[in-house]
PyMOL Python script that loads the backbone (N, CA, C, O; Angstrom):
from pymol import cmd

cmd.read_pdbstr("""\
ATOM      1  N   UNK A   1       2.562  32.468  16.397  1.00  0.00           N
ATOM      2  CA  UNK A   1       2.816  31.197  17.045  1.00  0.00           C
ATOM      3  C   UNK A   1       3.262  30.202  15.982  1.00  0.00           C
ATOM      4  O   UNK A   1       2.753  29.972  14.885  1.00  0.00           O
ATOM      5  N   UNK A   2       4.430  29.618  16.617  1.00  0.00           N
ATOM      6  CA  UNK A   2       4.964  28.699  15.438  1.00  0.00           C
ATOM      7  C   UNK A   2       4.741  27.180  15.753  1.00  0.00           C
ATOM      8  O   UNK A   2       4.406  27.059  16.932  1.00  0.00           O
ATOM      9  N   UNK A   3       4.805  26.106  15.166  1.00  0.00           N
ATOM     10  CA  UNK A   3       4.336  24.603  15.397  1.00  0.00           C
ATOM     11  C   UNK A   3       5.310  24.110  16.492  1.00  0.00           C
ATOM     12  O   UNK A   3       5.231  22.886  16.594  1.00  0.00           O
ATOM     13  N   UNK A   4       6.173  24.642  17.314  1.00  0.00           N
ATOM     14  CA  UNK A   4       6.663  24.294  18.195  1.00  0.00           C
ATOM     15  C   UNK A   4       5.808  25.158  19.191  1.00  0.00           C
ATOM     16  O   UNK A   4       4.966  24.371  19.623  1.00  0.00           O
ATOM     17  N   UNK A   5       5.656  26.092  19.631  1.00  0.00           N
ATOM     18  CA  UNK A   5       5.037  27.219  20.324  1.00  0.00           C
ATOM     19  C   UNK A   5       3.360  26.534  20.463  1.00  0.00           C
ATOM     20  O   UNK A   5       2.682  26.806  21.454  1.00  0.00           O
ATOM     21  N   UNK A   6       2.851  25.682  19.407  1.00  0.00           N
ATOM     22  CA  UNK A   6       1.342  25.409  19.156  1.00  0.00           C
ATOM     23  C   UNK A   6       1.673  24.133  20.116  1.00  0.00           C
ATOM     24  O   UNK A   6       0.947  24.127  21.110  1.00  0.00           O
ATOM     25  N   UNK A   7       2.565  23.090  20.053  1.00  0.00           N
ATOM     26  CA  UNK A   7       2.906  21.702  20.706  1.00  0.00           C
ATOM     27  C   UNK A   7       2.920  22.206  22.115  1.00  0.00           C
ATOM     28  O   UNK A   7       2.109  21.691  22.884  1.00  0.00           O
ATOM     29  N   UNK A   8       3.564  22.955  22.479  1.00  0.00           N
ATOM     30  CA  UNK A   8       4.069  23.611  24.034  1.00  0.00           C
ATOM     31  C   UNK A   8       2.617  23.703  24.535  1.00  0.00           C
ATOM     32  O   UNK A   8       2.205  22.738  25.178  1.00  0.00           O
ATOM     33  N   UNK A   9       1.519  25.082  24.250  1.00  0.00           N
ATOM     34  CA  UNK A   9       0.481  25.396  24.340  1.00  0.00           C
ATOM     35  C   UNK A   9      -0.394  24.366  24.658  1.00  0.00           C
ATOM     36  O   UNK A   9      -0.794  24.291  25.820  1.00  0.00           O
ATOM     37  N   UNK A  10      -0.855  23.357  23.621  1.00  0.00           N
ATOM     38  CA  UNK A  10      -1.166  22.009  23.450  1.00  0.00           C
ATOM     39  C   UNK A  10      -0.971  21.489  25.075  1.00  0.00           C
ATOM     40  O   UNK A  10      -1.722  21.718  26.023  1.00  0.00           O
ATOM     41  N   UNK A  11       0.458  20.614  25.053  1.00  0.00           N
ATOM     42  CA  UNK A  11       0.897  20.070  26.240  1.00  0.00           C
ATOM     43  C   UNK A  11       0.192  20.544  27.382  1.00  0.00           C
ATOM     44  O   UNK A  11      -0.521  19.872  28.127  1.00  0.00           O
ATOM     45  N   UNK A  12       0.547  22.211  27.482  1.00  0.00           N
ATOM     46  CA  UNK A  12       0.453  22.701  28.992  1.00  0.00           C
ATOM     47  C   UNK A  12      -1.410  22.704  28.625  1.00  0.00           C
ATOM     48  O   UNK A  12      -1.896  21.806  29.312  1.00  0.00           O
ATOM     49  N   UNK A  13      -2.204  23.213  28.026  1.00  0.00           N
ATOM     50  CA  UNK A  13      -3.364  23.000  28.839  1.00  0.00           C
ATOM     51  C   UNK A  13      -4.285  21.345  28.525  1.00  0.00           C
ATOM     52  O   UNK A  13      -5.435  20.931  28.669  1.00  0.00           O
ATOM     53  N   UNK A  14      -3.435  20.997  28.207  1.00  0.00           N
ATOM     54  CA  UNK A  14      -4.194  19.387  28.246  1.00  0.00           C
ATOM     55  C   UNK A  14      -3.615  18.638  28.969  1.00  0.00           C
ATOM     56  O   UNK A  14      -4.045  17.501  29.161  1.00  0.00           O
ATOM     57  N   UNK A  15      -2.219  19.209  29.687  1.00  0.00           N
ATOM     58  CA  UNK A  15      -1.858  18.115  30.877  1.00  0.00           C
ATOM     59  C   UNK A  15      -1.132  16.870  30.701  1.00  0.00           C
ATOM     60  O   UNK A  15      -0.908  16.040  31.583  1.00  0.00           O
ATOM     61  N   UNK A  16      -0.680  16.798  29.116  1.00  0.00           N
ATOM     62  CA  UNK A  16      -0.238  15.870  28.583  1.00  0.00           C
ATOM     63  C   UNK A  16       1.294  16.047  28.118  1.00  0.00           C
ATOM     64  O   UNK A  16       1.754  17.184  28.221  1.00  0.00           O
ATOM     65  N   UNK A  17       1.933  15.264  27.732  1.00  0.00           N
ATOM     66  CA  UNK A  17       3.211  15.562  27.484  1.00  0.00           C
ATOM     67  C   UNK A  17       3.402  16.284  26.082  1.00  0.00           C
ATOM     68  O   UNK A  17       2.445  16.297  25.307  1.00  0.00           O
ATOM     69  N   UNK A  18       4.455  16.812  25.771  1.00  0.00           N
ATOM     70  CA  UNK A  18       4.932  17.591  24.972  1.00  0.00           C
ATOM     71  C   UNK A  18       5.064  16.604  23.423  1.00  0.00           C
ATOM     72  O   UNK A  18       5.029  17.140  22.315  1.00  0.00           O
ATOM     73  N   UNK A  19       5.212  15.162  23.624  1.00  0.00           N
ATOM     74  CA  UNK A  19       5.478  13.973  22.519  1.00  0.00           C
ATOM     75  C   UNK A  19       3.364  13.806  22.720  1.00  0.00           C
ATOM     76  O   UNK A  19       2.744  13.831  21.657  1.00  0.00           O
ATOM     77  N   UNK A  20       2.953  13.733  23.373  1.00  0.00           N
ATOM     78  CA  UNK A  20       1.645  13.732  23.336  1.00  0.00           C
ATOM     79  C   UNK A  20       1.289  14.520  22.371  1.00  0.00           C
ATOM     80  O   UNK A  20       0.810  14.124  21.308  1.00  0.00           O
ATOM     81  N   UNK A  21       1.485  15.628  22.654  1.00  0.00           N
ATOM     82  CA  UNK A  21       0.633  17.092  22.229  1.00  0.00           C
ATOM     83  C   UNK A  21       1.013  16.698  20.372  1.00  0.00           C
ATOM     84  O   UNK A  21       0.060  16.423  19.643  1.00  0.00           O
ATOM     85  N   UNK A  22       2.415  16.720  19.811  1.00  0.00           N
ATOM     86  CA  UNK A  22       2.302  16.705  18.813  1.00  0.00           C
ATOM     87  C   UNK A  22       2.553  15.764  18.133  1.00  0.00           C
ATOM     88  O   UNK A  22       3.115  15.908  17.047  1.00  0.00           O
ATOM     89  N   UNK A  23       2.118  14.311  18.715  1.00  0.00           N
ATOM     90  CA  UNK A  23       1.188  13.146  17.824  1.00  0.00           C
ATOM     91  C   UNK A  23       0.028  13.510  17.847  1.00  0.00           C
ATOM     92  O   UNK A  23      -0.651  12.899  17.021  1.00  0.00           O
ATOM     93  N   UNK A  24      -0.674  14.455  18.598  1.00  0.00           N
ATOM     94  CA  UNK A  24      -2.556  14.522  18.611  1.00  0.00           C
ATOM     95  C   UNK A  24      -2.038  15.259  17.245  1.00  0.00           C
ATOM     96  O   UNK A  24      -2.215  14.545  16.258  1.00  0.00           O
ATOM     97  N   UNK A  25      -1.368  16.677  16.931  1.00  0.00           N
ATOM     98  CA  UNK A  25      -1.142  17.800  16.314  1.00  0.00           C
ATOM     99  C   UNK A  25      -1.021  17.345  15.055  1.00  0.00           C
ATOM    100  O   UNK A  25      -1.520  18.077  14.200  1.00  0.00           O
ATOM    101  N   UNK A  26      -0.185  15.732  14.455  1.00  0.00           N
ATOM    102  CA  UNK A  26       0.372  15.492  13.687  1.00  0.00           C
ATOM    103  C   UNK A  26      -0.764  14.805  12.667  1.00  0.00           C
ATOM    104  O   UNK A  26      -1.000  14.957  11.468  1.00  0.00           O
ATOM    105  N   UNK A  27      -1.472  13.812  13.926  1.00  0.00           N
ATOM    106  CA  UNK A  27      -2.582  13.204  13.634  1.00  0.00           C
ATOM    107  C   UNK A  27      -3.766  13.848  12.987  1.00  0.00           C
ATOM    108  O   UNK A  27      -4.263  13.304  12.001  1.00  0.00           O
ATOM    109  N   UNK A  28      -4.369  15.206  13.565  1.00  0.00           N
ATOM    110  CA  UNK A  28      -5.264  16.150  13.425  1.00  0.00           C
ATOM    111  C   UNK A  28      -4.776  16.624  11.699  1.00  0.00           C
ATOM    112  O   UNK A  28      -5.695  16.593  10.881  1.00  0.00           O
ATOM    113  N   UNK A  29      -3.354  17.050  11.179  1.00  0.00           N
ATOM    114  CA  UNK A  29      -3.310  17.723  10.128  1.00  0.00           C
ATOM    115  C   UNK A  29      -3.676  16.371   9.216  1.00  0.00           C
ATOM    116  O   UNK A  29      -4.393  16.252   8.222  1.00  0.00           O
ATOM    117  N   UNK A  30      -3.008  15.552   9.851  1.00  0.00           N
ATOM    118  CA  UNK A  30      -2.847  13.930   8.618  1.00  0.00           C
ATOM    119  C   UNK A  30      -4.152  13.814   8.006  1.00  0.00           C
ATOM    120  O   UNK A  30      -4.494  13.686   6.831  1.00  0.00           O
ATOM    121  N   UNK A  31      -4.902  13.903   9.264  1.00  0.00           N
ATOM    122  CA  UNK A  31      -6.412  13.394   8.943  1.00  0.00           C
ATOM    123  C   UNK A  31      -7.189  14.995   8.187  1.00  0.00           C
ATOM    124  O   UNK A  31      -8.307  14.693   7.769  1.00  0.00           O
ATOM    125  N   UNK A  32      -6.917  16.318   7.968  1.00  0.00           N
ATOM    126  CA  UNK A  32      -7.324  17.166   7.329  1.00  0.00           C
ATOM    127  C   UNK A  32      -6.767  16.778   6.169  1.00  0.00           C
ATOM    128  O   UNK A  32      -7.429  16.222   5.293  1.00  0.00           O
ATOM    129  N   UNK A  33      -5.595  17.017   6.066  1.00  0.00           N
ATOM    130  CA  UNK A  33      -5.207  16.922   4.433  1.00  0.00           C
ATOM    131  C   UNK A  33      -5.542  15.477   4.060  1.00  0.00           C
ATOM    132  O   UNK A  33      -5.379  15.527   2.841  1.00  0.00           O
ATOM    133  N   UNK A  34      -5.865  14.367   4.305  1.00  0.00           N
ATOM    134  CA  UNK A  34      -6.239  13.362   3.616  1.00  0.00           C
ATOM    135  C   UNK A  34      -7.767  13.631   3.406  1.00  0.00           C
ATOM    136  O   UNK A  34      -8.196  13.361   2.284  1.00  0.00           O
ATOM    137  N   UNK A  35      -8.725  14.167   4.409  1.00  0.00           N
ATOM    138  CA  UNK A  35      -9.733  14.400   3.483  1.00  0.00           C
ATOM    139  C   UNK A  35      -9.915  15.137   2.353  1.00  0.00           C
ATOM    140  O   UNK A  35     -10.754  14.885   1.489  1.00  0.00           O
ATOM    141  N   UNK A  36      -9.094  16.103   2.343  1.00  0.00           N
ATOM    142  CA  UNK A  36      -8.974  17.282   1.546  1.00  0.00           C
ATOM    143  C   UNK A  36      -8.243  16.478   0.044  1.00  0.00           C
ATOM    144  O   UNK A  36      -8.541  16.819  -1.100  1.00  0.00           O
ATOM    145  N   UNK A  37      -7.661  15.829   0.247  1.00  0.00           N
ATOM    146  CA  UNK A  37      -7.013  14.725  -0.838  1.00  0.00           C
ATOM    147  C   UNK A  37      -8.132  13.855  -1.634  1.00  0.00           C
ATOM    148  O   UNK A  37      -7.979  13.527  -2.810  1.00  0.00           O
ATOM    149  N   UNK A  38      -9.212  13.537  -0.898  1.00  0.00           N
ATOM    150  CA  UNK A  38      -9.850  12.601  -1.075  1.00  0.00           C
ATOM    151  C   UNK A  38     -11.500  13.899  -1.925  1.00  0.00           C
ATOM    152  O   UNK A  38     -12.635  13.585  -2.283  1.00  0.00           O
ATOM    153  N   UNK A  39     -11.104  14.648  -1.920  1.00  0.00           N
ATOM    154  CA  UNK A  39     -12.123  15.860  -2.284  1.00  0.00           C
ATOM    155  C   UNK A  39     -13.274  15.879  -1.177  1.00  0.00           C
ATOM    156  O   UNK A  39     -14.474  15.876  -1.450  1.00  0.00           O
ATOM    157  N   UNK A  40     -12.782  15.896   0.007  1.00  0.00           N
ATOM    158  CA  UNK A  40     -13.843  16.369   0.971  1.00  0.00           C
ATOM    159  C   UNK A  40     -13.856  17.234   1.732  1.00  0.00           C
ATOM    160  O   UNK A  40     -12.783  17.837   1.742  1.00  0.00           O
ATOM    161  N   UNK A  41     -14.839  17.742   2.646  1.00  0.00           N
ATOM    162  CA  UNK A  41     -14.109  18.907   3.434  1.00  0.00           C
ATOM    163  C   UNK A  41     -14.302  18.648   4.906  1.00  0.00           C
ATOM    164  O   UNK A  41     -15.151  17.793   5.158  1.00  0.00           O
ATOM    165  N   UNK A  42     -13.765  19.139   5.803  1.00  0.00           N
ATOM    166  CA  UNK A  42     -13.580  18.967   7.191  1.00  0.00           C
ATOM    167  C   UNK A  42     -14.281  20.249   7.583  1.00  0.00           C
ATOM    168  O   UNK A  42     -13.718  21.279   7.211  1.00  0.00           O
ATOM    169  N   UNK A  43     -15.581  20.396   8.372  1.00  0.00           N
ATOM    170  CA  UNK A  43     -16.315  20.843   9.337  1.00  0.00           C
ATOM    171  C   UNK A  43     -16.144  21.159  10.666  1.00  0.00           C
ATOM    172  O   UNK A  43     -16.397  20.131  11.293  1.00  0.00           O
ATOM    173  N   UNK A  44     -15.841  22.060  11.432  1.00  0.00           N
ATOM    174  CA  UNK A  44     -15.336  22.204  12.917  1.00  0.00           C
ATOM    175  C   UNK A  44     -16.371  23.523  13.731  1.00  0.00           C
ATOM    176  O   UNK A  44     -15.975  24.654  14.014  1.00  0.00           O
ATOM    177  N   UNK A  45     -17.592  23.025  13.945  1.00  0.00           N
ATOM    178  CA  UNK A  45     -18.746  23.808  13.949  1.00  0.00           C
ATOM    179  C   UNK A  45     -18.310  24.790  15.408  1.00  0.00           C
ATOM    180  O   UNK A  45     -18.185  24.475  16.591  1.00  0.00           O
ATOM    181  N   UNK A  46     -18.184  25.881  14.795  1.00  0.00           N
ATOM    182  CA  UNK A  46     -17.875  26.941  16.065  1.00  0.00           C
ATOM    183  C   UNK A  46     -15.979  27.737  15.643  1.00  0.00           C
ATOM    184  O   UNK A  46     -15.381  28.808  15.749  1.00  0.00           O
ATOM    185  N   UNK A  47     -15.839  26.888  15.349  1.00  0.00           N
ATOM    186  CA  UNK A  47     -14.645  27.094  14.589  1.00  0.00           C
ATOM    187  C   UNK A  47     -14.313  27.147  12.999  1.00  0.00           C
ATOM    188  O   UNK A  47     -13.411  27.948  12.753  1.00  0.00           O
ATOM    189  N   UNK A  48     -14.799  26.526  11.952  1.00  0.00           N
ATOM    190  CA  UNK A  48     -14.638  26.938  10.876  1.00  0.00           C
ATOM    191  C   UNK A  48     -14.258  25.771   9.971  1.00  0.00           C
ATOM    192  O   UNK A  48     -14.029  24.733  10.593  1.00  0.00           O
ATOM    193  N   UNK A  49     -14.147  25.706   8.741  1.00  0.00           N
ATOM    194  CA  UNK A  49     -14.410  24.889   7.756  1.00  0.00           C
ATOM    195  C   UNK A  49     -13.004  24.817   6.535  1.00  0.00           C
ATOM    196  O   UNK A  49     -12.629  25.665   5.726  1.00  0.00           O
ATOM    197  N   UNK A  50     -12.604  23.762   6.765  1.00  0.00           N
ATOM    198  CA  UNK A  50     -11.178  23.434   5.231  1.00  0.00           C
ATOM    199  C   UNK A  50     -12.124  22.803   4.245  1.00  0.00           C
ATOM    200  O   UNK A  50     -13.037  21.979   4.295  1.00  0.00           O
ATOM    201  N   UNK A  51     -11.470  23.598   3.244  1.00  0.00           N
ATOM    202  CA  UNK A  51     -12.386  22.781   2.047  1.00  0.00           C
ATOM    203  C   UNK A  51     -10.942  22.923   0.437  1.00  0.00           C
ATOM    204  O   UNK A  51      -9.788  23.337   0.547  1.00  0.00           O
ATOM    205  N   UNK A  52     -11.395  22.590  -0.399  1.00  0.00           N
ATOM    206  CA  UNK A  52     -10.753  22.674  -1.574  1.00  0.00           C
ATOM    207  C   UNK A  52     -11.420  23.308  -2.581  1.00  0.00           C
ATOM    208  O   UNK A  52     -12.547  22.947  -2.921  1.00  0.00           O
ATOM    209  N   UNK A  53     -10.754  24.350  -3.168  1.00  0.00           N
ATOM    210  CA  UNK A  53     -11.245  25.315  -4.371  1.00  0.00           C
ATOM    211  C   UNK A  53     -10.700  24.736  -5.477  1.00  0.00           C
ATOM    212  O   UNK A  53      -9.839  23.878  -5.286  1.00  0.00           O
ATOM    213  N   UNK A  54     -10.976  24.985  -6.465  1.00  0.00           N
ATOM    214  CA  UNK A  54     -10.608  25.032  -7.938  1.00  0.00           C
ATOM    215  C   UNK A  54     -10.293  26.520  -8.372  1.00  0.00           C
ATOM    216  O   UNK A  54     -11.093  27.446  -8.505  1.00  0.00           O
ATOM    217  N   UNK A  55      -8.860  26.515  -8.568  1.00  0.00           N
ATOM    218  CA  UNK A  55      -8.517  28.024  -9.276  1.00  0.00           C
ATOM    219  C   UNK A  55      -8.396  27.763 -10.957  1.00  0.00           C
ATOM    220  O   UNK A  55      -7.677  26.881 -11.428  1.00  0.00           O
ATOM    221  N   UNK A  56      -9.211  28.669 -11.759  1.00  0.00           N
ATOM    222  CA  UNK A  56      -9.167  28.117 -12.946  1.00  0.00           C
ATOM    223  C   UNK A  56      -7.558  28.843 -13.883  1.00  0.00           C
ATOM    224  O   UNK A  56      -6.812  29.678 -13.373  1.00  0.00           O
ATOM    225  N   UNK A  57      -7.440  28.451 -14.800  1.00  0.00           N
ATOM    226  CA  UNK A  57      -6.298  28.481 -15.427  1.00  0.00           C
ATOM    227  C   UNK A  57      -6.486  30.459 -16.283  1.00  0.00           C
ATOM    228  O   UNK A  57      -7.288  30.951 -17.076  1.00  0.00           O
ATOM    229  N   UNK A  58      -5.533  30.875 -15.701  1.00  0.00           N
ATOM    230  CA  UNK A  58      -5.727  32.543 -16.678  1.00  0.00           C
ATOM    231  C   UNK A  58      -4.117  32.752 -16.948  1.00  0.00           C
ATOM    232  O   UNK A  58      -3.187  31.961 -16.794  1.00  0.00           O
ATOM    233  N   UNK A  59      -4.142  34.319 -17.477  1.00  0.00           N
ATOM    234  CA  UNK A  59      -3.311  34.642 -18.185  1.00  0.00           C
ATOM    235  C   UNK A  59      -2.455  35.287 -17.305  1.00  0.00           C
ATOM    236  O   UNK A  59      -3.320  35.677 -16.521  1.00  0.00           O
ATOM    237  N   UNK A  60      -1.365  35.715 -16.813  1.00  0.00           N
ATOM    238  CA  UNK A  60      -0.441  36.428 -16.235  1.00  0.00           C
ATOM    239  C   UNK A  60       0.563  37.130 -16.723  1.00  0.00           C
ATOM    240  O   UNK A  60       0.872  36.969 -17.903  1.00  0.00           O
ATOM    241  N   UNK A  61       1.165  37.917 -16.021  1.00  0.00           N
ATOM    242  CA  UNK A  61       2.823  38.798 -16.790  1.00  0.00           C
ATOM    243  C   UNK A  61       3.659  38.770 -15.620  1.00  0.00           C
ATOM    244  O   UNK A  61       3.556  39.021 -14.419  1.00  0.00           O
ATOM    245  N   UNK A  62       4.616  38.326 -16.520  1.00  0.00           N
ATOM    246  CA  UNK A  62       5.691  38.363 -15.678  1.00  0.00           C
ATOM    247  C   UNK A  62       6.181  39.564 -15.438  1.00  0.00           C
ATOM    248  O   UNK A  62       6.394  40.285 -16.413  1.00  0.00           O
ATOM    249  N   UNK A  63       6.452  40.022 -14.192  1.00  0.00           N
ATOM    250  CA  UNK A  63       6.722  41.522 -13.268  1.00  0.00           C
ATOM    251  C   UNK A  63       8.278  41.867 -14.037  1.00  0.00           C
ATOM    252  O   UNK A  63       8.618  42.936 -14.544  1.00  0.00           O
ATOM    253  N   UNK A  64       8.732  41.140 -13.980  1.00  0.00           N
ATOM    254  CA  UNK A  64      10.168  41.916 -14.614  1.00  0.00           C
ATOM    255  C   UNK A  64      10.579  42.230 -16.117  1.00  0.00           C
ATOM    256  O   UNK A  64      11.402  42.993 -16.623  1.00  0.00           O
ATOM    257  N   UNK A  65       9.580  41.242 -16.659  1.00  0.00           N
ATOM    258  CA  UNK A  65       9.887  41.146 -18.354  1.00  0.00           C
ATOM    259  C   UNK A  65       8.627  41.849 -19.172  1.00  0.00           C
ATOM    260  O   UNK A  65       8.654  42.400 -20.272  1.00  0.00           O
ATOM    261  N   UNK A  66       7.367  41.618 -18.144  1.00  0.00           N
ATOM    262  CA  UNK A  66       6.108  42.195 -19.086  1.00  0.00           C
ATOM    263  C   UNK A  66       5.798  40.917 -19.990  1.00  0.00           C
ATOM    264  O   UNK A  66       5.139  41.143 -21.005  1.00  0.00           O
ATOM    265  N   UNK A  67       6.070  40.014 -19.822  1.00  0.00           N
ATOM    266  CA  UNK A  67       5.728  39.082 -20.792  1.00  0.00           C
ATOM    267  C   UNK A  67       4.519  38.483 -20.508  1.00  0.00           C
ATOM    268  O   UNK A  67       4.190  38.861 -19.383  1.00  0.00           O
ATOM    269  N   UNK A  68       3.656  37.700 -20.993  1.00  0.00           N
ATOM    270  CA  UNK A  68       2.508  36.768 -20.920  1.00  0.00           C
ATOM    271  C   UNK A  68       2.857  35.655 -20.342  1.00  0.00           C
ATOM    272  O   UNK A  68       3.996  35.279 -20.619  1.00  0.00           O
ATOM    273  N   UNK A  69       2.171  34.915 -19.531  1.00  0.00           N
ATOM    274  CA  UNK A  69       2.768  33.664 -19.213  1.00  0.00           C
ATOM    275  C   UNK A  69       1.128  32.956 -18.883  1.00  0.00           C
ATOM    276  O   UNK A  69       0.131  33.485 -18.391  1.00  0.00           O
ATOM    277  N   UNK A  70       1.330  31.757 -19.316  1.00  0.00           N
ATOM    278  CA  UNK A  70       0.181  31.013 -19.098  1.00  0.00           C
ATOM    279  C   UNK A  70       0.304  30.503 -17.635  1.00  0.00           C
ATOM    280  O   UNK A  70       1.357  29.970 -17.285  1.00  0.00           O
ATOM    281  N   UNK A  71      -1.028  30.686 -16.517  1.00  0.00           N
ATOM    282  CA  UNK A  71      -0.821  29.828 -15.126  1.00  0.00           C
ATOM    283  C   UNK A  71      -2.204  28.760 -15.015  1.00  0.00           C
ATOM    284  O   UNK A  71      -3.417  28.974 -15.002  1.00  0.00           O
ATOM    285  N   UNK A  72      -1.471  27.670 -14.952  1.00  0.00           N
ATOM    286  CA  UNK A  72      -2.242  26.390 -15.190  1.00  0.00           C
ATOM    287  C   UNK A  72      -3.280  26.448 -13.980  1.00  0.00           C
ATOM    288  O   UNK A  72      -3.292  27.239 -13.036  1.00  0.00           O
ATOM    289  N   UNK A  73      -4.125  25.424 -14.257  1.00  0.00           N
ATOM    290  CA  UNK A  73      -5.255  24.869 -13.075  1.00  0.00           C
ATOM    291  C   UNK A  73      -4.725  24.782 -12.304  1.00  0.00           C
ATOM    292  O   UNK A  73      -3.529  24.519 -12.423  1.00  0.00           O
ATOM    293  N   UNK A  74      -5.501  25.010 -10.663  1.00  0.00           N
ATOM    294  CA  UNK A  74      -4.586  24.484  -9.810  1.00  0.00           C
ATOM    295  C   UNK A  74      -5.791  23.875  -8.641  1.00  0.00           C
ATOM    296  O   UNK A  74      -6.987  23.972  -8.917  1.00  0.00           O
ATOM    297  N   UNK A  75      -5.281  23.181  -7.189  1.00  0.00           N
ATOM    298  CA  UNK A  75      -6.539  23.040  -6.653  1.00  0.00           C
ATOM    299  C   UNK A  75      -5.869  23.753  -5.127  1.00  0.00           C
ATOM    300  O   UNK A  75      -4.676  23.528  -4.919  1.00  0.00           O
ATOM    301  N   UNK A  76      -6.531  24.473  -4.243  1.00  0.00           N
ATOM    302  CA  UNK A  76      -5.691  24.984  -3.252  1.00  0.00           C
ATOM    303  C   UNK A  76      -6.414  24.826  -2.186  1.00  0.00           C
ATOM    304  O   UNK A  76      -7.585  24.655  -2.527  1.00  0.00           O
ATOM    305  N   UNK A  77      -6.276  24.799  -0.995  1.00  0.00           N
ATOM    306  CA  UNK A  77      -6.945  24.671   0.169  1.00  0.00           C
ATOM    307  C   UNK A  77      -7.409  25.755   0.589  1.00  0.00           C
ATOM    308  O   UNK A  77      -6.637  26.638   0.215  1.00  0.00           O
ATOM    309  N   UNK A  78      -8.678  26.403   1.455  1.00  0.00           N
ATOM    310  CA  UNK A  78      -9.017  27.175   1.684  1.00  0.00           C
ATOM    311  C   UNK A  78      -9.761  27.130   2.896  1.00  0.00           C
ATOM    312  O   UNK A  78     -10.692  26.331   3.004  1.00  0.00           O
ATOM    313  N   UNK A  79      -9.422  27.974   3.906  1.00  0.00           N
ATOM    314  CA  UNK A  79     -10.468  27.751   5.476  1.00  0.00           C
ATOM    315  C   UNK A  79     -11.146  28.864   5.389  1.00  0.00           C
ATOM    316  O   UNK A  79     -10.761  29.898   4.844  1.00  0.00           O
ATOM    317  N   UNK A  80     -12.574  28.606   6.136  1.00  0.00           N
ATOM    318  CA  UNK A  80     -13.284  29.822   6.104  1.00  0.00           C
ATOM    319  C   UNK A  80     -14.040  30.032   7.722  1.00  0.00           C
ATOM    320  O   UNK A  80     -14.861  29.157   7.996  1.00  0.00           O
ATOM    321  N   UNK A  81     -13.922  30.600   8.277  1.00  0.00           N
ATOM    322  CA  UNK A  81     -14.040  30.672   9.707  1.00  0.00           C
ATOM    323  C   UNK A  81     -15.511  30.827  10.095  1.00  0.00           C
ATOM    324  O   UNK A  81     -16.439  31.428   9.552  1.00  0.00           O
ATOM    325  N   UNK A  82     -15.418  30.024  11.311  1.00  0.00           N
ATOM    326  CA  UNK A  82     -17.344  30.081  11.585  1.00  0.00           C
ATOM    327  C   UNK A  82     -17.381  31.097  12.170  1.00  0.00           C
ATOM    328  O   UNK A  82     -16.452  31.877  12.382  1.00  0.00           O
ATOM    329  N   UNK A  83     -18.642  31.181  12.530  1.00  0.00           N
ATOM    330  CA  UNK A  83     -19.022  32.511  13.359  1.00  0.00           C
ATOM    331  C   UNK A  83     -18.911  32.864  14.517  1.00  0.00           C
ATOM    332  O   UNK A  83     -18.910  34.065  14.789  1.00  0.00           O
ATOM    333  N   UNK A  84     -18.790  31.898  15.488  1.00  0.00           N
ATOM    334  CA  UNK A  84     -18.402  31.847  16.901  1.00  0.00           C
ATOM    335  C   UNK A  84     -17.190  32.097  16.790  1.00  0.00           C
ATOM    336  O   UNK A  84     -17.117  32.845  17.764  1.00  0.00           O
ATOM    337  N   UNK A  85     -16.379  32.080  16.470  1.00  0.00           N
ATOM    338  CA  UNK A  85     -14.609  32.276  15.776  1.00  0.00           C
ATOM    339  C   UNK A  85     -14.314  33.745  15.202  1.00  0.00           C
ATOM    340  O   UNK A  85     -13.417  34.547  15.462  1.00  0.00           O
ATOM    341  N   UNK A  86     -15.061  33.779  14.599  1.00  0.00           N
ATOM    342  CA  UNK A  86     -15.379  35.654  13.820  1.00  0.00           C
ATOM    343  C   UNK A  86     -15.857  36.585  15.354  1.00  0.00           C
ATOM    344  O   UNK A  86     -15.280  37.638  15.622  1.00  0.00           O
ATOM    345  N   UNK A  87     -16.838  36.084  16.152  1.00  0.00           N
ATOM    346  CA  UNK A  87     -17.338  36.883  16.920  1.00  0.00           C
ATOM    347  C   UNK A  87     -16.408  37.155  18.393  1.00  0.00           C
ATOM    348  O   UNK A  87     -16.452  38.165  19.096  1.00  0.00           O
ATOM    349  N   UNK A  88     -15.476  35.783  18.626  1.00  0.00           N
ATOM    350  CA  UNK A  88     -14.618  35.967  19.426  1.00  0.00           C
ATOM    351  C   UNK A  88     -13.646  36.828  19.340  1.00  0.00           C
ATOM    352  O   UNK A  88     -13.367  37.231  20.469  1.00  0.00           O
ATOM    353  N   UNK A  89     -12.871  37.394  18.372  1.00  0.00           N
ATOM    354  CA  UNK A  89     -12.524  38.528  17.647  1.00  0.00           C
ATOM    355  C   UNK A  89     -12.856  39.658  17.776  1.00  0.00           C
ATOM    356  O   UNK A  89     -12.423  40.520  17.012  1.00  0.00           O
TER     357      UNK A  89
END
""", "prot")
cmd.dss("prot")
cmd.show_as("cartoon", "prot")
cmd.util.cbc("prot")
cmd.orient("prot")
């Protein structure tokens, strides 16, 4: 399902229009990634949890040359699914 396909979905079972569906859609990510900006994490009990990791800085090779290459710190987003979500599955 793609972010047009998720807006459609949206619309039809909330009864709302299609410009509805993805200002709620637009609103919902705005407000994840700004907490996630702000180093916090977003909670969705039954559904599952965004948070931010710390990947620490290691050594790598480059696949075509074999060479060493240094890969810096980085910080990445990460969801981890609740259990009601796992069990619906």
């Amino acid at each position: 399902m793609n972010r047009k396909e998720l807006v459609d979905a949206l619309a039809e079972k909330t009864g709302h229009t299609k410009k509805d569906a993805e200002s709620f859609l637009n609103a919902f990510m705005d407000s994840v990634v700004g907490e996630l900006k702000k180093g916090g994490s977003v909670n969705l009990v039954g559904f599952g949890s965004f948070k931010v990791s710390e990947r620490a800085a290691r050594e790598g090779r480059n696949p075509r040359t074999g060479e060493s290459i240094k890969i810096a710190a980085s910080k990445v987003p990460t969801f981890k699914a609740g259990k009601e979500f796992k069990e619906s599955l």
